[in-house]
N, C-alpha and C positions, 0 to 999 in steps of 0.2 A: 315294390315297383318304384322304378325313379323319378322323383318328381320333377313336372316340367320348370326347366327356367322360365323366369315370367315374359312373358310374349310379348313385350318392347323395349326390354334389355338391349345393352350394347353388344352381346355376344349372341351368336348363333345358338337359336331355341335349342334345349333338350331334345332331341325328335330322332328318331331313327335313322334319316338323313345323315345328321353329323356325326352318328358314332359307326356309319359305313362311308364318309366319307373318304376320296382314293386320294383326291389331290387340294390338299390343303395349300395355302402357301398365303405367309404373309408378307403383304407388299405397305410398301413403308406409306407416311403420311405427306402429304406436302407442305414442303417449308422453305419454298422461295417460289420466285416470279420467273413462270414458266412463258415460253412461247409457240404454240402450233397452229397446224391449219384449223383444225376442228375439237374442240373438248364438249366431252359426252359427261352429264351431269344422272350419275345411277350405276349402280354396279352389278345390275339384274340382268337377263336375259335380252333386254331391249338394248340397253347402253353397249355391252359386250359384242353382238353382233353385230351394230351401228360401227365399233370401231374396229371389228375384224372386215366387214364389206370396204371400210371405207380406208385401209390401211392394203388391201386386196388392188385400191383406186389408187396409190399412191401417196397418199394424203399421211400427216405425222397427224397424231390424237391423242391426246389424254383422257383418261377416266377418271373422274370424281368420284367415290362412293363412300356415304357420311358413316357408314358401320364397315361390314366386312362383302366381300365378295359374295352376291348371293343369298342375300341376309332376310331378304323380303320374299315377295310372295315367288321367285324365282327360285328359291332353297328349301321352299316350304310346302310346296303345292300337291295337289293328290298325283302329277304325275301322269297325268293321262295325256299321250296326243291321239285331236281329236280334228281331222279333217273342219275344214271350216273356219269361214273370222267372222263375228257378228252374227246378229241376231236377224233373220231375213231381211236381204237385202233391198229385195220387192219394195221395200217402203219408201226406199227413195228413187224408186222412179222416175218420177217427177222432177228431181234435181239432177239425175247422173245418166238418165236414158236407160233403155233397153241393154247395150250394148256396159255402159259400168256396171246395171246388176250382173250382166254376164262376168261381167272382167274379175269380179271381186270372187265370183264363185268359180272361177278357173286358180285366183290367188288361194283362195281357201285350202283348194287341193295343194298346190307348189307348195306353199307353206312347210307341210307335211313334209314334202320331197327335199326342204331344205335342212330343214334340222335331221333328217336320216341320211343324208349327202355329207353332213358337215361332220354327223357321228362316225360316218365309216374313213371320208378323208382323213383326218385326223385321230382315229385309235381310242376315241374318248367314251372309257369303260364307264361306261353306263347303266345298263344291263337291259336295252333296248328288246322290248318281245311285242309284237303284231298280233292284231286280234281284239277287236275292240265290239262292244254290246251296248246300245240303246235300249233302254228297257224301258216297256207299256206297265202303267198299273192299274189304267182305267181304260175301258172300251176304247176312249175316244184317242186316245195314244196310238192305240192302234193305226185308228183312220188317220193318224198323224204319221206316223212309221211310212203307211204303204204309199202313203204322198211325196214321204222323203226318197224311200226308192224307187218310183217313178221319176224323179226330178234329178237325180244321180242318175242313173241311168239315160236320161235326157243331156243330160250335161256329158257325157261322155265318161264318166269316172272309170277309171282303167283298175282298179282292185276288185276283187269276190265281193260283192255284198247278198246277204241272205235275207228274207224275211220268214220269221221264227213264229208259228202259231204254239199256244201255251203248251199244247204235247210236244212238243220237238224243243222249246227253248229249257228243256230239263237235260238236251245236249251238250248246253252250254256252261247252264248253272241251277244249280239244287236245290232252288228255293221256289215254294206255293208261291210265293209273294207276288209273280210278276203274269201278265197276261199276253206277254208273246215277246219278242225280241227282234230287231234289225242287226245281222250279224256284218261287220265291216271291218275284213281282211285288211285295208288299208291304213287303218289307225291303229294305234298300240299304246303301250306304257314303259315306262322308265324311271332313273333315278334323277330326278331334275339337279338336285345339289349335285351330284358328278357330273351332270350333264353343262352346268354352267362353270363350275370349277374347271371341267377340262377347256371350256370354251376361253374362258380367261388364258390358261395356259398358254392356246393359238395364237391368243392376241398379244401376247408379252415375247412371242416366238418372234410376231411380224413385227417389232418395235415399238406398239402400244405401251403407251405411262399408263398405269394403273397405282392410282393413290387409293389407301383407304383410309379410316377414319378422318375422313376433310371434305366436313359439309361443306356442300354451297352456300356462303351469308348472304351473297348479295350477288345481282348482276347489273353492269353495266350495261347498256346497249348502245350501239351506233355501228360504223364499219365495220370495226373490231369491238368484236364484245370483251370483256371482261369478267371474269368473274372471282371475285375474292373468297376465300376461306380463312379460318380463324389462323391461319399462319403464312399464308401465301397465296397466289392469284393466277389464272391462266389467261392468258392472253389470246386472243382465236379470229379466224376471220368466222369462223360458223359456230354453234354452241345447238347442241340439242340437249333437248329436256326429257329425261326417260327415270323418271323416279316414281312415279303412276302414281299408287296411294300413298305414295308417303311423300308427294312432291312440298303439300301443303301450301298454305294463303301465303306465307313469308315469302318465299322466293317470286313466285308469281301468283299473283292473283288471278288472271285470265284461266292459265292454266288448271291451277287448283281449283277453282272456283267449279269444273266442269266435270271431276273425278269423287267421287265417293267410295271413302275407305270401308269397306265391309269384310267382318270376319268370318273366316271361316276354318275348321278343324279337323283332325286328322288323328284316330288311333292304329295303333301298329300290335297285332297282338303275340304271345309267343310264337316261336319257330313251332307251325306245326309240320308231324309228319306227311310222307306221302300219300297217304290214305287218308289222311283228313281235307290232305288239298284236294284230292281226284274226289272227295263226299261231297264239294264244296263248288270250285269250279274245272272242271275236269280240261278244260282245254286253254287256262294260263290267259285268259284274256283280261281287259279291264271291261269297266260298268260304270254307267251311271242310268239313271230312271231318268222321266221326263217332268215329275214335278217340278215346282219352282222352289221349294224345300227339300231339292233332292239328295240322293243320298248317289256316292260314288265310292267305289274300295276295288283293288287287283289284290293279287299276291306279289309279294315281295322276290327278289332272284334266293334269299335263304329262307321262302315260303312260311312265311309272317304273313298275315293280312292286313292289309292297309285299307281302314276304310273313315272315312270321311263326310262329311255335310255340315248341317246346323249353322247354314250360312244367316247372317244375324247383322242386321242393317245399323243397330240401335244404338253404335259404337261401344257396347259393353261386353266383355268377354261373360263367359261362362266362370260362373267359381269353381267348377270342379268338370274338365272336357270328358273325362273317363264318364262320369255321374251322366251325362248330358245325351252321348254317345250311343250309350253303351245298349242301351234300350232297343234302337234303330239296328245297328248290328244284328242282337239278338231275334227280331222283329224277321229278317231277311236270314239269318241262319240259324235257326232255333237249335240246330245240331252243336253250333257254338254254346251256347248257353254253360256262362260261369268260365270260359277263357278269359287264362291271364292276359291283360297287357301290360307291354313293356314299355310301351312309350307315346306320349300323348302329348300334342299339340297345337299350334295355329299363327293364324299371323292375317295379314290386309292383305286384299284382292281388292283393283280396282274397279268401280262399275260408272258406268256413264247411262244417263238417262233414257237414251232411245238402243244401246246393249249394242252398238256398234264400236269400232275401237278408233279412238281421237286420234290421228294421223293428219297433221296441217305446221302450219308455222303461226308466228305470233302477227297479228294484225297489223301492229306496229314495228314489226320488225323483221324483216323477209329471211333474215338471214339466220333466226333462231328458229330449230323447229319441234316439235314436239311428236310423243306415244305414249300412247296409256290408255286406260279403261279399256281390259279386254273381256272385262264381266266373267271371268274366271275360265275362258278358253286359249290364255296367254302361252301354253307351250309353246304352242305351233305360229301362233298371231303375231308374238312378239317378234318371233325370224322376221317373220313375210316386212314388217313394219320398218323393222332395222335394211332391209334391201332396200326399200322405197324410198327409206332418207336417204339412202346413198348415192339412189338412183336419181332423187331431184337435186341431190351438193353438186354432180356430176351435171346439173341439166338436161337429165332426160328423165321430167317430171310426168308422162305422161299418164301412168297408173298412181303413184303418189294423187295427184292432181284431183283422182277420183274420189278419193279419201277427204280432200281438204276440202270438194266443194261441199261436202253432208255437215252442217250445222248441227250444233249440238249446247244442249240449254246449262246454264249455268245454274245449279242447285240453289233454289233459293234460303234464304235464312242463315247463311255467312256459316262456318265450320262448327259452331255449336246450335244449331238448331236444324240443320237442315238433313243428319239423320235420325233425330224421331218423326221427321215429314215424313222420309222413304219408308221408316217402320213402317208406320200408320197405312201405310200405301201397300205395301207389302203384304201387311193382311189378307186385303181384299183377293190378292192371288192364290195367295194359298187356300180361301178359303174357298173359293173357285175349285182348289184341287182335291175338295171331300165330295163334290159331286161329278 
C-alpha cells in the first residue's frame, strides 16, 4: 500500500484525489508588485469562486495560494454535496429575524445549484453523481430525520426526498448498522480536487492571476490594502481572506482567532467489482450518519470506496489513518472485512464555535472581508460564500449582510491551547451519542 505523504507537507497529500487528478497545472509564484481591484488570499474553493463571481463583475484579481491549488481541505474532503450551510439557523433568530432564518435556508438549497451550474457551464470532469443518504443510528435520529423532512418540504425543496424506515433503507445500503435513512435526490458526491482544479482553469480563462506557493506575510490595511509575500506584494482596493483553517493568528488575528483547525480523514479502498458495489450500495449514493463522530464514505466513479470520519479536535493526527479507520468501515460493512486499501489520508477542516459559516468583513476594515468555518459542509457553502462577497464588493450586500450580523466567539486559549479546550468539549457530545 502507498504510504501517505505527511498531511502538512508542501505538496498535495498521497490520496486518491491526486493520483486521478484531470487538471493539474502549475502556476508560477509572485515575484514582483502587482496591482488589482481585489486579491483573494487562499487557493481553495472559497478564494477560486470569489475570484471567478467577481471577474464574471468585471473586477481584475489575483489569487494567493501559500501551497498548490486546492491543497487544503478543498482537495481533500470526503466529497460530498450536501444541501445546507450551517448548523440550524433557528438560533439566530433573535439577531437576523424570521425572514434571515428563511433566507439562509433558501441559500442552503442555491448553493447546491451553484456548484452543479458551474460543473455543467464549464465541462469540469468531476464525476458529479446525485443521490445522497442521512443516516439514523439511534431512535432519536430518526425523530430528527422526519423533522428534517417536514422542514424541507415546508421550505419548498424542489428535489425527491424519501424517509427510509430500517426495512426499506437496505434499498439504499447494506448494512445492519443504520436505523432508517432520509433519502435526498438533491445532493450528491463528487471529485472535489477536479472539481476546484477545473474551477481554477475558469478563472485563469477569465483573466484571473493565480500565484502559488506565495503566502501571505503581512497585510497592510487602509484604502488600498496591501499585502506582501516573501517576494512580492499585491496591491487592491479590496482583499478577502478565504484560507479557513490554515489562515492562522499571523496574518490576522480577528480572523484566526475564530476558526479551528480540526482534522479529519479519509481511506479509499481497492477498485472493487460490480457486485461488490451493488453488495454494498446498490444505488451509487453518498452517506453520512448523524453522530457527532460521524462516519461518511460513497463510491468512487472507478468504484473504490471512499470512506471517512475520526474527525479529532485535539490538533494531533492519527499515526497510522488505515489502523484508525479501518475498524469503523468494517463496523458498517462487515462484508468488507480484510479489503485492501490503496490510499489514505487527511488534512484541516475549518470549525467555528456556534457551526455556522464566518461570512463578514473585518471591524476595522470594511473593505477586507472574509469565509471560513464551514464545520465540514464547505462543498456547497464555500460557492454560496464566494457569491455573497461578490455580491457585497458590487453593493448589493443584502443576503451577505445576513451572515455578518451572526457573531461568532473567538476560541479562547490563543492557538496552542484552545484545541484541547474543544477536545475536552467534544467528549461530552459524543458521549451524548452511546445513548
Amino acid at each position: 500500500m502507498p504510504k501517505p505523504s505527511p498531511i502538512h507537507s508542501d505538496n498535495y497529500p498521497d490520496s486518491f484525489y491526486f493520483h486521478s487528478a484531470k487538471e493539474l497545472f502549475e502556476h508560477p509564484q509572485l515575484t514582483e508588485s502587482i496591482h488589482v481591484d481585489v486579491c483573494v488570499v487562499g487557493g481553495g474553493f472559497s478564494g477560486i469562486n470569489t475570484a471567478i463571481e467577481l471577474a464574471q463583475k468585471g473586477f481584475s484579481v489575483a489569487v494567493l495560494e501559500s501551497k498548490r491549488i486546492g491543497w487544503g481541505a478543498s482537495g481533500r474532503n470526503g466529497g460530498e454535496l450536501i444541501r445546507g450551510i450551517g448548523h440550524d439557523a433557528s438560533q439566530f433568530k433573535n439577531v437576523i429575524g424570521t425572514e434571515g432564518v428563511n433566507a439562509i435556508t433558501q441559500m442552503g438549497f442555491e448553493a447546491v445549484e451553484i456548484v452543479k451550474q458551474r460543473i455543467k457551464q464549464h465541462n469540469i470532469q468531476c464525476d458529479l453523481q446525485m443521490g445522497y443518504c442521512d443516516l439514523a443510528v439511534k431512535p432519536r435520529h430518526l425523530r430528527e430525520l422526519e423533522q428534517e423532512f417536514d422542514d424541507l418540504k415546508q421550505a419548498g425543496y424542489q428535489h425527491e426526498i424519501q424517509l427510509l424506515d430500517k426495512a426499506r433503507t437496505s434499498e439504499v445500503i447494506q448494512s445492519d448498522f443504520y436505523q432508517g435513512a432520509l433519502v435526498d435526490m438533491g445532493s450528491g458526491h463528487l471529485h472535489p480536487l477536479n472539481l476546484v482544479l477545473g474551477e481554477a482553469r475558469v478563472a485563469r480563462e477569465m483573466g484571473v492571476h493565480i500565484f502559488e506557493n506565495s503566502p501571505a506575510e503581512h497585510i497592510f490595511k487602509g484604502a488600498k490594502p496591501v499585502v506582501k509575500t516573501a517576494k512580492g506584494e499585491v496591491n487592491c482596493r479590496f482583499l478577502v481572506l478565504a484560507g479557513n483553517a490554515y489562515i492562522g493568528h499571523k496574518l490576522n488575528d480577528y480572523v484566526g482567532g475564530k476558526v479551528l483547525p480540526a482534522g479529519s480523514y479519509l481511506l479509499a479502498t481497492e477498485p472493487l467489482t460490480p457486485e461488490e458495489c451493488q453488495a454494498i450500495i446498490p444505488q451509487n449514493m453518498a452517506f453520512a450518519d448523524m453522530r457527532v463522530a460521524l462516519d461518511y464514505f460513497h463510491l468512487s466513479a472507478d468504484n473504490r470506496l471512499l470512506f471517512g470520519g475520526l474527525c479529532t479536535y485535539s490538533g494531533k493526527d492519527p499515526r497510522n489513518i488505515e489502523a484508525a479507520l479501518r475498524p469503523n468501515l468494517e463496523h458498517v460493512f462487515p462484508q468488507l472485512k480484510g479489503v485492501k486499501i490503496d490510499y489514505q489520508w487527511g488534512g484541516m477542516i475549518g470549525i467555528g464555535a456556534n457551526r455556522m459559516p464566518q461570512i463578514g468583513r473585518l471591524p476595522d476594515a470594511k473593505n477586507i472581508f472574509y469565509a471560513q468555518a464551514y464545520s465540514g459542509h464547505g462543498v456547497n457553502a464555500t460557492h454560496m460564500a464566494a457569491k455573497l462577497i461578490a455580491e457585497a464588493i458590487t453593493e448589493q450586500a443584502e443576503r451577505f449582510d445576513i451572515f455578518d450580523k451572526i457573531k461568532h466567539m473567538t476560541f479562547p486559549g490563543g492557538p496552542h491551547f484552545r484545541s484541547p479546550m474543544l477536545a475536552a468539549g467534544m467528549l461530552y457530545h459524543r458521549f451524548k451519542d452511546i445513548f
